[in-house]
NUVEXPA-645541 format. One record per residue (C-alpha): x negated, y, z. Coordinates in Angstrom, 3 decimals, always signed. Each point is the difference from the previous one (the first is absolute). Example, Ala and Ser with C-alpha at 12.3 -4.5 7.8 and 13.67 -1.06 7.14 Angstrom:
REM residues 2
r c1->-12.300, c2->-4.500, c3->+7.800
r c1->-1.370, c2->+3.440, c3->-0.660
This chain:
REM residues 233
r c1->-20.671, c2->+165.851, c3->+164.619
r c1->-0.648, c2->+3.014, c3->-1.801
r c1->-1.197, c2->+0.228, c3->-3.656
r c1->-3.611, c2->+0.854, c3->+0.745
r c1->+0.061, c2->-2.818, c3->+2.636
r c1->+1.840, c2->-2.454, c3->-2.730
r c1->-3.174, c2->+0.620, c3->-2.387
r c1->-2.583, c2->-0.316, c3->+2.209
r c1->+1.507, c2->-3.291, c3->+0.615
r c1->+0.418, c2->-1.221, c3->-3.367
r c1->-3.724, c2->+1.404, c3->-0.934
r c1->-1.887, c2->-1.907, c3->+3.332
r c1->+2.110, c2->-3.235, c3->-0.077
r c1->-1.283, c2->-1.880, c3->-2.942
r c1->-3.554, c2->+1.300, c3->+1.152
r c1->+0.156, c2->-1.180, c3->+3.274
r c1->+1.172, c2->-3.528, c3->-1.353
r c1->-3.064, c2->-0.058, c3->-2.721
r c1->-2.187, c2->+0.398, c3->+2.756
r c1->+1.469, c2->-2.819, c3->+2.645
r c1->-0.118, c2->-2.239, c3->-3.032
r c1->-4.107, c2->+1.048, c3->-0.583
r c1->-0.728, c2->-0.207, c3->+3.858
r c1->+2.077, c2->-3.627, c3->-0.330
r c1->-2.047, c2->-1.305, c3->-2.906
r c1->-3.420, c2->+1.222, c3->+1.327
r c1->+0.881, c2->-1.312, c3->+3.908
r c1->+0.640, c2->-3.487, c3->-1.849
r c1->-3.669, c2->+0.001, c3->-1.952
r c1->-1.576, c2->+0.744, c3->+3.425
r c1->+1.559, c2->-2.592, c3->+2.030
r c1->-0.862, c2->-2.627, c3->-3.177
r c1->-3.701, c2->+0.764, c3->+0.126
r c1->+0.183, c2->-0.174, c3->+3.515
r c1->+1.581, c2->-3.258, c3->+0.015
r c1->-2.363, c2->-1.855, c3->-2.940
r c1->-3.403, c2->+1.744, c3->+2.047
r c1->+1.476, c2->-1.845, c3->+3.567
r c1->+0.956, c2->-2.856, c3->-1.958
r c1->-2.194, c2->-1.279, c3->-2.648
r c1->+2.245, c2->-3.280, c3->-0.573
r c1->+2.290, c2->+1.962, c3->-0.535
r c1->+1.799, c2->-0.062, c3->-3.899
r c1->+2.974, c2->+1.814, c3->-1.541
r c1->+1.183, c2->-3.037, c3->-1.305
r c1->+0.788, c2->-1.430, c3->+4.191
r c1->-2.685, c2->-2.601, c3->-0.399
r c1->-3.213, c2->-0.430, c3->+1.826
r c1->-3.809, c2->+0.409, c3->-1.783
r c1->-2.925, c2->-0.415, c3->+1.002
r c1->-2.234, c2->+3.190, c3->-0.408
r c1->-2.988, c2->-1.972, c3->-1.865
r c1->-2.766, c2->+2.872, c3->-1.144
r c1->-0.049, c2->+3.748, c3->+0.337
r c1->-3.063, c2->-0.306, c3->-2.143
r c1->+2.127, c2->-1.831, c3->-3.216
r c1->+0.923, c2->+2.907, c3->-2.088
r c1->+1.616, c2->-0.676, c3->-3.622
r c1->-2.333, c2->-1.020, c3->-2.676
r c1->-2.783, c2->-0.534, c3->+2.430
r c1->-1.381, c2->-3.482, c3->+0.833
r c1->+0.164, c2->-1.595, c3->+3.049
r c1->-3.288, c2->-1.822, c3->+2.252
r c1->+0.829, c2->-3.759, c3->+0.549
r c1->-2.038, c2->-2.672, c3->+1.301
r c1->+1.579, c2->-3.480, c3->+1.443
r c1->-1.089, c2->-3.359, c3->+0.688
r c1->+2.777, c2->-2.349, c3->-1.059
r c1->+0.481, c2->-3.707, c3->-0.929
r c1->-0.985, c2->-1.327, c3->-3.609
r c1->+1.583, c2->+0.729, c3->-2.557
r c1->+0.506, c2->-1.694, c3->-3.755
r c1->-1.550, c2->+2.750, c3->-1.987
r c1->-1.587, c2->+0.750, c3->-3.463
r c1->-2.443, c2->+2.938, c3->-0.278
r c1->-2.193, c2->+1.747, c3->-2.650
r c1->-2.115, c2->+2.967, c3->-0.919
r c1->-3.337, c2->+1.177, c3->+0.391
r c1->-1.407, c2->-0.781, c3->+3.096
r c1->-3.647, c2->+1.290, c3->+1.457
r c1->-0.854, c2->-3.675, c3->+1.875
r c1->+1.848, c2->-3.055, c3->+0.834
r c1->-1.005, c2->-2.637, c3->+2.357
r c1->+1.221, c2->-3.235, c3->+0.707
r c1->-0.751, c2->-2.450, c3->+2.727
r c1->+1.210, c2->-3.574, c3->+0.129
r c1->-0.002, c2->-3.364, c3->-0.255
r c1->+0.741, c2->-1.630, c3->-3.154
r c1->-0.988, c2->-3.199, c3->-2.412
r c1->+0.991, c2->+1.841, c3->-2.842
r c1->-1.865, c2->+1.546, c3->-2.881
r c1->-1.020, c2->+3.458, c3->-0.854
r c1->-0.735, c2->+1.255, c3->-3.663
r c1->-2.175, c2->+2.401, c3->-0.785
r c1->-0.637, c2->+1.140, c3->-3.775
r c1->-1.382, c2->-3.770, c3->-0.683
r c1->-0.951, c2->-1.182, c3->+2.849
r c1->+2.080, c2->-2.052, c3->+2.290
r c1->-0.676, c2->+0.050, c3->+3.485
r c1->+1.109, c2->-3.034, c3->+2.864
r c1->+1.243, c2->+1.605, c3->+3.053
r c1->-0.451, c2->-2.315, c3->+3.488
r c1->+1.991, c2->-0.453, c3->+2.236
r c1->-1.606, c2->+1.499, c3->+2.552
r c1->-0.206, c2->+3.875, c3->-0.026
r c1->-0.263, c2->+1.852, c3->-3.164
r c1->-0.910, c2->+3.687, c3->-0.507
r c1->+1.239, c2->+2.076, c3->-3.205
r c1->-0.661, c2->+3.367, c3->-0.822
r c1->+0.870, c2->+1.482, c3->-3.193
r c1->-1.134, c2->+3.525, c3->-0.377
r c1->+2.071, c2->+2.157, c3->-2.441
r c1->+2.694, c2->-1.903, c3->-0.309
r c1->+2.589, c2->+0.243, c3->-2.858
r c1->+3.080, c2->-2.697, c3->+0.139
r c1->+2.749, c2->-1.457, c3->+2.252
r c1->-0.107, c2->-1.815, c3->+2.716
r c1->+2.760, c2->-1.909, c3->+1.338
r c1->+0.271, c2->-1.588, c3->+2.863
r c1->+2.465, c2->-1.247, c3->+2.932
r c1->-0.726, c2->-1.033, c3->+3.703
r c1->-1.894, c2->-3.079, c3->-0.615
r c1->-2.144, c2->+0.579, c3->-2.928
r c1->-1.095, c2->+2.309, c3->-3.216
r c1->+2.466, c2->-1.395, c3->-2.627
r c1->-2.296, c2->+1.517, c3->-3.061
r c1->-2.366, c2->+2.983, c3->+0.026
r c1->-0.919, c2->+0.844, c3->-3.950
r c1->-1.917, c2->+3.165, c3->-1.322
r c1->-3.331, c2->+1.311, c3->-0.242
r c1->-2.941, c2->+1.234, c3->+2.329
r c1->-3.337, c2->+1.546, c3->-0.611
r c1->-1.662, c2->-2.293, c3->+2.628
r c1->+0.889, c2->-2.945, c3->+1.838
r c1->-1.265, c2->-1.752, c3->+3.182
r c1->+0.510, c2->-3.446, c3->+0.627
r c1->-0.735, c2->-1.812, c3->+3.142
r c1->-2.724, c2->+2.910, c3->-0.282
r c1->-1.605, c2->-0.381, c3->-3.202
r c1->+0.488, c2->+3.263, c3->-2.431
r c1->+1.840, c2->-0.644, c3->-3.576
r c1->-1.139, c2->+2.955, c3->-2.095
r c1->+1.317, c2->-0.089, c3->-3.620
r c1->-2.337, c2->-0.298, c3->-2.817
r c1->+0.674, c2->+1.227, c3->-3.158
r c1->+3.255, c2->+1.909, c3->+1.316
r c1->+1.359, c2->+2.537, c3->+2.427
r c1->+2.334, c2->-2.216, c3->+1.990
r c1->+0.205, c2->-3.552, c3->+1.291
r c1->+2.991, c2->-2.078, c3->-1.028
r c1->+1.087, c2->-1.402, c3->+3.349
r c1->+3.272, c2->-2.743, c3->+0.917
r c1->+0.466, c2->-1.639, c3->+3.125
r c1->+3.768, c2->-2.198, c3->+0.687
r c1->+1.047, c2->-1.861, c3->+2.955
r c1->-2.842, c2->+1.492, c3->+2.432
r c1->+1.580, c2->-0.933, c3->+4.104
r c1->-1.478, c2->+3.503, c3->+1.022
r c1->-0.378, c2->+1.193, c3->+3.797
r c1->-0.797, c2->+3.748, c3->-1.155
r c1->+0.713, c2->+2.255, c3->-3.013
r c1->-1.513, c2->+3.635, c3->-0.122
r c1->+0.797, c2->+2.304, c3->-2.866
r c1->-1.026, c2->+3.280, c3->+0.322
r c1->+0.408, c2->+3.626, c3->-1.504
r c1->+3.884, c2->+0.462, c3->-1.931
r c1->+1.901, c2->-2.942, c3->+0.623
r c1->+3.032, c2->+1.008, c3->-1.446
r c1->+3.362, c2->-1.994, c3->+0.797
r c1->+3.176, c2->+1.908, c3->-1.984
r c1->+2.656, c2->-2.431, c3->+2.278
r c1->-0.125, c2->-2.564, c3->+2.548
r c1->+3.107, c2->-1.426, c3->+2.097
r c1->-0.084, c2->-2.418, c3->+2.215
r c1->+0.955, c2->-1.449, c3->+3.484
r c1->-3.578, c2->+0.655, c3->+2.491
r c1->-1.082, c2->+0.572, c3->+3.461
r c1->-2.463, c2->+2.092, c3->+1.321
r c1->-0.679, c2->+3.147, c3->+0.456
r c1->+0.521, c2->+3.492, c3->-2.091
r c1->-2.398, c2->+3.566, c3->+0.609
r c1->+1.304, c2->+3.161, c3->-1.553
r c1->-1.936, c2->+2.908, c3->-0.310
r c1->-2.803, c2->-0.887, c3->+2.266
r c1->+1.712, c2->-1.272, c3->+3.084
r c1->+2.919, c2->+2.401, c3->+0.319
r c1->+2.506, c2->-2.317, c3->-0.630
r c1->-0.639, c2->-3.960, c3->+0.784
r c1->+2.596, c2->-2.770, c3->-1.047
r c1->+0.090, c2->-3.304, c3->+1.445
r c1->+2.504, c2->-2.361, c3->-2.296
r c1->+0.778, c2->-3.674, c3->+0.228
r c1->+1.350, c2->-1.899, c3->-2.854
r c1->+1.021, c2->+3.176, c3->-1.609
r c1->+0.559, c2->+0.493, c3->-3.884
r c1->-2.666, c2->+2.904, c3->-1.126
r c1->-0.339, c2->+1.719, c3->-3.085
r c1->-2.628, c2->+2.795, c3->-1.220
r c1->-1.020, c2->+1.195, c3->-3.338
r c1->-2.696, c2->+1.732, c3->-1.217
r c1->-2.207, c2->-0.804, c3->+2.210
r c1->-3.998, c2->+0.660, c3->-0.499
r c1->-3.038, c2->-0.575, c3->+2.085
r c1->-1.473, c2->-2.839, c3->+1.233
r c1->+0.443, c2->-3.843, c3->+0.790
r c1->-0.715, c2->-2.123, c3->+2.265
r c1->+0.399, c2->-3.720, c3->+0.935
r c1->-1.368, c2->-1.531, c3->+3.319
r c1->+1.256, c2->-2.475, c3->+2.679
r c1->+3.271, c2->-0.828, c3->-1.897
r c1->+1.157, c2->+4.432, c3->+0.229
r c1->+0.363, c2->+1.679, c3->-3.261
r c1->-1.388, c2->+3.708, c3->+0.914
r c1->+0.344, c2->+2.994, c3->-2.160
r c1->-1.565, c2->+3.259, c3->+0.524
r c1->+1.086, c2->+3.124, c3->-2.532
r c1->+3.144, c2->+1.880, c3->-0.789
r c1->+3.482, c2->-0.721, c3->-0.953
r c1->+2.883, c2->+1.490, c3->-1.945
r c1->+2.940, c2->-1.741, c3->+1.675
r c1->+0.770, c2->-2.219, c3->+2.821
r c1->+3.259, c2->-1.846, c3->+1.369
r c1->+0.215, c2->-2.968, c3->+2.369
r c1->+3.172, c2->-1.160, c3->+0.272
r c1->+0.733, c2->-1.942, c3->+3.519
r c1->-0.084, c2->+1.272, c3->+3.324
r c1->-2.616, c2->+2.405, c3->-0.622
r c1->+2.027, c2->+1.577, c3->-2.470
r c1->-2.468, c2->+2.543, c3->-1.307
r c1->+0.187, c2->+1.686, c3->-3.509
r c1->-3.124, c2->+2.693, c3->-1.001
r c1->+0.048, c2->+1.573, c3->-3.298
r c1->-2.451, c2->+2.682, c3->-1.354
Protein backbone atom coordinates (compact mmCIF):
# COMPACT_ATOMS: atom_id res chain seq x y z
CA UNK A 1 0.00 0.00 0.00
CA UNK A 2 1.31 3.15 -1.06
CA UNK A 3 1.26 6.41 0.99
CA UNK A 4 -1.56 8.09 -0.90
CA UNK A 5 -3.47 4.75 -0.67
CA UNK A 6 -2.46 4.49 3.30
CA UNK A 7 -4.29 8.03 3.79
CA UNK A 8 -7.14 7.57 1.97
CA UNK A 9 -7.59 4.70 4.21
CA UNK A 10 -7.03 6.22 7.43
CA UNK A 11 -9.30 9.42 6.27
CA UNK A 12 -12.58 7.01 4.96
CA UNK A 13 -12.33 4.35 7.76
CA UNK A 14 -13.63 6.06 10.79
CA UNK A 15 -16.28 7.66 8.33
CA UNK A 16 -17.48 4.67 7.00
CA UNK A 17 -17.86 3.21 10.65
CA UNK A 18 -19.85 6.59 11.87
CA UNK A 19 -22.15 5.92 9.26
CA UNK A 20 -22.87 1.89 9.79
CA UNK A 21 -23.34 2.90 13.39
CA UNK A 22 -26.18 5.86 12.16
CA UNK A 23 -27.79 3.40 9.55
CA UNK A 24 -27.69 0.73 12.78
CA UNK A 25 -29.37 3.09 15.22
CA UNK A 26 -31.99 4.46 12.73
CA UNK A 27 -32.78 0.60 11.22
CA UNK A 28 -33.48 -0.23 15.06
CA UNK A 29 -36.13 2.93 15.59
CA UNK A 30 -37.91 1.68 12.42
CA UNK A 31 -38.30 -1.85 13.22
CA UNK A 32 -39.55 -0.57 17.03
CA UNK A 33 -42.35 1.54 15.61
CA UNK A 34 -43.09 -1.10 13.40
CA UNK A 35 -43.32 -3.58 16.04
CA UNK A 36 -45.52 -1.33 18.82
CA UNK A 37 -48.04 -0.21 15.48
CA UNK A 38 -48.51 -4.39 14.70
CA UNK A 39 -48.61 -4.96 18.24
CA UNK A 40 -50.46 -2.70 20.46
CA UNK A 41 -50.00 -5.10 23.65
CA UNK A 42 -47.00 -4.82 23.11
CA UNK A 43 -44.60 -2.99 26.17
CA UNK A 44 -40.85 -2.41 26.56
CA UNK A 45 -41.00 -3.65 29.84
CA UNK A 46 -41.99 -7.72 28.20
CA UNK A 47 -45.42 -7.49 29.73
CA UNK A 48 -48.77 -7.43 28.12
CA UNK A 49 -51.38 -4.11 28.21
CA UNK A 50 -54.29 -3.61 27.20
CA UNK A 51 -54.56 -0.58 24.74
CA UNK A 52 -57.60 1.16 26.75
CA UNK A 53 -58.30 4.81 24.89
CA UNK A 54 -56.63 6.54 22.00
CA UNK A 55 -58.87 9.38 23.00
CA UNK A 56 -57.20 9.65 26.92
CA UNK A 57 -54.54 12.18 26.47
CA UNK A 58 -52.66 13.58 29.74
CA UNK A 59 -54.50 16.06 31.76
CA UNK A 60 -57.68 15.43 29.90
CA UNK A 61 -60.70 13.71 31.51
CA UNK A 62 -62.04 10.66 30.62
CA UNK A 63 -66.22 9.73 29.68
CA UNK A 64 -67.44 6.99 32.15
CA UNK A 65 -70.75 5.67 32.72
CA UNK A 66 -71.41 2.08 34.55
CA UNK A 67 -74.10 0.38 36.23
CA UNK A 68 -72.63 -1.45 39.20
CA UNK A 69 -73.78 -2.96 42.55
CA UNK A 70 -74.41 -0.64 45.71
CA UNK A 71 -72.13 0.76 47.25
CA UNK A 72 -71.64 2.27 51.09
CA UNK A 73 -71.17 5.85 50.15
CA UNK A 74 -71.35 9.44 51.61
CA UNK A 75 -71.95 12.35 49.20
CA UNK A 76 -72.36 16.19 49.28
CA UNK A 77 -72.51 19.41 47.34
CA UNK A 78 -74.87 21.37 45.53
CA UNK A 79 -77.15 19.48 43.69
CA UNK A 80 -79.96 20.90 41.02
CA UNK A 81 -82.88 18.09 42.17
CA UNK A 82 -82.97 15.02 44.16
CA UNK A 83 -85.63 12.48 44.22
CA UNK A 84 -86.31 9.70 46.30
CA UNK A 85 -88.75 6.88 46.03
CA UNK A 86 -89.47 4.34 48.73
CA UNK A 87 -91.02 2.77 51.28
CA UNK A 88 -90.44 3.78 54.72
CA UNK A 89 -92.25 4.28 58.39
CA UNK A 90 -89.87 6.75 59.22
CA UNK A 91 -90.04 10.49 59.66
CA UNK A 92 -89.05 13.38 57.58
CA UNK A 93 -88.22 16.96 59.00
CA UNK A 94 -88.73 19.82 57.36
CA UNK A 95 -87.84 23.37 58.96
CA UNK A 96 -90.66 22.56 61.79
CA UNK A 97 -92.69 20.41 60.50
CA UNK A 98 -92.45 16.73 60.86
CA UNK A 99 -93.80 14.64 58.33
CA UNK A 100 -94.98 10.51 58.78
CA UNK A 101 -93.87 8.60 55.86
CA UNK A 102 -96.17 5.16 55.05
CA UNK A 103 -95.22 2.39 54.29
CA UNK A 104 -96.46 2.16 51.17
CA UNK A 105 -94.77 4.30 48.40
CA UNK A 106 -93.37 7.61 49.17
CA UNK A 107 -92.26 10.32 46.71
CA UNK A 108 -89.47 13.05 47.66
CA UNK A 109 -88.23 15.70 45.69
CA UNK A 110 -86.04 18.29 46.98
CA UNK A 111 -85.23 20.94 44.50
CA UNK A 112 -81.87 22.77 45.07
CA UNK A 113 -80.43 20.68 47.20
CA UNK A 114 -77.46 21.55 49.51
CA UNK A 115 -76.17 18.55 51.98
CA UNK A 116 -75.07 14.88 52.09
CA UNK A 117 -76.66 12.08 51.52
CA UNK A 118 -75.55 8.80 52.56
CA UNK A 119 -76.74 5.84 51.81
CA UNK A 120 -75.93 1.93 51.25
CA UNK A 121 -77.90 -0.85 49.33
CA UNK A 122 -80.84 -1.10 51.51
CA UNK A 123 -81.69 2.30 52.62
CA UNK A 124 -80.77 6.29 52.91
CA UNK A 125 -78.74 6.21 56.20
CA UNK A 126 -79.24 10.26 56.70
CA UNK A 127 -79.83 12.95 54.06
CA UNK A 128 -79.28 16.61 55.93
CA UNK A 129 -79.08 20.11 54.17
CA UNK A 130 -81.22 22.59 52.69
CA UNK A 131 -83.66 23.03 49.61
CA UNK A 132 -85.60 25.88 48.22
CA UNK A 133 -88.72 23.66 47.71
CA UNK A 134 -89.80 20.40 48.74
CA UNK A 135 -92.45 17.87 47.57
CA UNK A 136 -93.82 15.39 49.69
CA UNK A 137 -96.04 12.60 48.70
CA UNK A 138 -96.88 15.64 46.24
CA UNK A 139 -97.68 18.47 48.33
CA UNK A 140 -95.14 21.63 47.76
CA UNK A 141 -93.06 22.91 51.02
CA UNK A 142 -92.12 26.48 50.10
CA UNK A 143 -90.21 28.33 52.88
CA UNK A 144 -91.68 31.29 54.49
CA UNK A 145 -89.79 33.81 55.89
CA UNK A 146 -86.42 32.30 54.36
CA UNK A 147 -84.62 31.25 51.22
CA UNK A 148 -84.17 27.57 51.95
CA UNK A 149 -85.99 24.71 53.63
CA UNK A 150 -84.22 22.90 56.44
CA UNK A 151 -84.75 19.29 55.41
CA UNK A 152 -83.50 15.63 57.43
CA UNK A 153 -84.62 12.35 56.59
CA UNK A 154 -82.64 8.89 58.49
CA UNK A 155 -83.33 5.34 58.04
CA UNK A 156 -85.59 5.80 54.74
CA UNK A 157 -85.65 1.66 52.97
CA UNK A 158 -85.46 3.49 49.49
CA UNK A 159 -86.09 1.63 46.00
CA UNK A 160 -84.71 4.78 43.96
CA UNK A 161 -82.32 7.72 44.55
CA UNK A 162 -81.83 10.43 41.74
CA UNK A 163 -79.39 13.25 42.21
CA UNK A 164 -78.76 15.23 39.45
CA UNK A 165 -76.33 17.98 37.99
CA UNK A 166 -72.38 17.68 39.80
CA UNK A 167 -72.32 14.79 41.87
CA UNK A 168 -68.93 14.85 42.78
CA UNK A 169 -67.23 11.62 44.38
CA UNK A 170 -63.16 12.46 45.05
CA UNK A 171 -62.61 8.30 45.80
CA UNK A 172 -64.53 5.24 45.87
CA UNK A 173 -63.07 1.52 46.13
CA UNK A 174 -64.81 -1.26 46.33
CA UNK A 175 -65.51 -4.92 45.22
CA UNK A 176 -68.80 -4.58 42.31
CA UNK A 177 -70.25 -6.19 39.34
CA UNK A 178 -71.64 -4.83 36.44
CA UNK A 179 -70.82 -3.18 33.76
CA UNK A 180 -68.22 -0.15 32.81
CA UNK A 181 -68.68 2.45 29.37
CA UNK A 182 -65.70 4.55 28.46
CA UNK A 183 -65.88 7.22 26.19
CA UNK A 184 -69.20 6.53 24.69
CA UNK A 185 -69.08 2.87 23.88
CA UNK A 186 -65.53 2.48 22.60
CA UNK A 187 -64.37 0.49 25.20
CA UNK A 188 -66.99 -1.80 27.33
CA UNK A 189 -65.88 -3.78 30.55
CA UNK A 190 -67.72 -6.55 31.94
CA UNK A 191 -66.19 -7.39 35.69
CA UNK A 192 -67.35 -9.84 38.30
CA UNK A 193 -66.45 -9.48 41.86
CA UNK A 194 -63.69 -7.20 40.92
CA UNK A 195 -62.08 -4.49 43.30
CA UNK A 196 -62.69 -0.89 41.44
CA UNK A 197 -61.43 2.33 42.22
CA UNK A 198 -62.04 5.92 40.51
CA UNK A 199 -61.55 9.38 41.69
CA UNK A 200 -62.72 12.45 40.71
CA UNK A 201 -65.49 11.56 39.31
CA UNK A 202 -68.44 14.20 38.32
CA UNK A 203 -71.78 13.91 36.67
CA UNK A 204 -74.67 12.29 37.53
CA UNK A 205 -76.32 9.52 39.81
CA UNK A 206 -78.46 7.17 39.63
CA UNK A 207 -80.12 4.39 41.72
CA UNK A 208 -82.79 1.93 40.27
CA UNK A 209 -83.53 -1.85 40.49
CA UNK A 210 -80.72 -2.55 43.05
CA UNK A 211 -77.67 -0.96 40.01
CA UNK A 212 -75.80 2.02 41.10
CA UNK A 213 -75.41 3.99 37.57
CA UNK A 214 -73.19 6.89 36.98
CA UNK A 215 -73.07 8.98 33.98
CA UNK A 216 -70.07 11.86 33.71
CA UNK A 217 -66.32 11.86 33.59
CA UNK A 218 -63.50 10.46 35.49
CA UNK A 219 -59.89 11.19 36.37
CA UNK A 220 -58.63 7.68 37.10
CA UNK A 221 -59.69 4.17 36.94
CA UNK A 222 -58.13 0.67 38.02
CA UNK A 223 -59.92 -2.65 38.57
CA UNK A 224 -57.86 -4.98 39.89
CA UNK A 225 -58.98 -8.82 39.05
CA UNK A 226 -59.22 -10.45 35.89
CA UNK A 227 -60.14 -7.49 34.05
CA UNK A 228 -57.09 -5.92 35.03
CA UNK A 229 -57.66 -2.48 33.58
CA UNK A 230 -55.88 0.77 34.80
CA UNK A 231 -57.00 4.39 32.89
CA UNK A 232 -55.44 7.50 34.01
CA UNK A 233 -55.92 11.04 32.50
Amino acid sequence: MNEQQRAFHLTTGPRRHTKLIIFLVFLGILVLLVVTSFYSDFSLTGSLTKKIVDEVKPNSTIKFSADLTIPNLKINGNFQNVELKGNSDSFMYVDSGKFQLNSKNNYIILENYTGDISFNSEEILILNGKASKVFVNGIPIEPKTKSTLKTEIENFDYGSLIVENEVVIDKIKYISSGNIVLNGGKNVFNIENEEISFEDFMGDLRIENEKFSLNGYVKNLDIKGESGISVFS
